[in-house]
N, C-alpha and C positions, 0 to 999 in steps of 0.2 A: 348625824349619828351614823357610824359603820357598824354594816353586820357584823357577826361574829365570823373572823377571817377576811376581813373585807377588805379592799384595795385603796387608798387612797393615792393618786398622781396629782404630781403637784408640776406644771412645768413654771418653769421660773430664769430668772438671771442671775447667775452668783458671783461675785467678784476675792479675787483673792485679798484685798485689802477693806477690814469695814469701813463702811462709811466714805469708800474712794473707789469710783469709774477712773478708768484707763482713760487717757486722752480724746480717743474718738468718742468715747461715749459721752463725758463730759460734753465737748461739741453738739454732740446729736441733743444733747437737753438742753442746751443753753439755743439751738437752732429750733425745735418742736417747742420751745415754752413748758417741758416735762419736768415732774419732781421724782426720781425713780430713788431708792434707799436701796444703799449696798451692803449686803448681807454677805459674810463668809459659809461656806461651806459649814465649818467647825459649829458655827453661830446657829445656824437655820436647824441643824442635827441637835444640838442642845436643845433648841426650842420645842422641837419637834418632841423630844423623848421628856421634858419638862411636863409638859403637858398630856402623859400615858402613850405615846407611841412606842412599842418595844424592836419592832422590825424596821427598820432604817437602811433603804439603797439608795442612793447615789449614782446614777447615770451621766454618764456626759453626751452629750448630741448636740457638739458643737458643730462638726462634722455636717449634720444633717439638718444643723440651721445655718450653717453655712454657705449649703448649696442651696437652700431656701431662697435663703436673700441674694444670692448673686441670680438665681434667676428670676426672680423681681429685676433687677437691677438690668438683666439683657432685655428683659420685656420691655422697661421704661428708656431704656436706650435707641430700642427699634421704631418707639411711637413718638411722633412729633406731642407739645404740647396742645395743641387742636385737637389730634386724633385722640389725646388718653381724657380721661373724667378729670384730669387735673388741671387748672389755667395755667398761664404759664411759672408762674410764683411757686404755685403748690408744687409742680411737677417735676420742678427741679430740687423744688427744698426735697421730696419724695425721695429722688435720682440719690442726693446726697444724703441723706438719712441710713439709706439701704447700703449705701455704699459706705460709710460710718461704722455700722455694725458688723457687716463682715469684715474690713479691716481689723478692726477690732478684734472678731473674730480669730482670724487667719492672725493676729498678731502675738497671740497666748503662748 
């Protein structure tokens, strides 16, 4: 329950097509063994005011998960698989995953 005037943030993933990821992200789920649901913008705002929310924004920071995962991505580049917490399987599936997403990303 929110106060009265209270904030709710939601961060999330939205795709412009329901129910369909872009290519890399398909990839990254069919690679992690993930079931992720692709909601529209339009979609997620209906739901949201469905259920009494009357202020509704919409932020995009893709920008700024963008730069997120690409620096994961120089991090996991610089480390051998020995040196990161990851074996060698994980650290590459990791490598590609991150790199997935910001493609992805950077592909909008």
């Amino acid at each position: 329950m929110l106060k009265p005037e209270g904030v709710l943030v939601i961060d999330d993933w939205l795709s412009p097509t329901k129910d369909q990821w872009g290519e890399q992200l398909q990839v990254m789920c069919q690679n992690e063994r993930l079931t992720l649901y692709a909601e529209t913008e339009l979609n997620y705002t209906k739901t949201l005011e469905q259920v009494g929310f009357e202020q509704i924004q919409v932020r995009d920071e893709n920008d700024n998960y963008y730069r997120y995962n690409t620096d994961i991505i120089n991090q996991l580049k610089k480390m051998s698989p020995q040196d990161s917490a990851f074996e060698q399987f994980s650290h590459e599936e990791a490598l590609t995953s991150y790199q997935l997403i910001a493609d992805s990303i950077q592909s909008k």
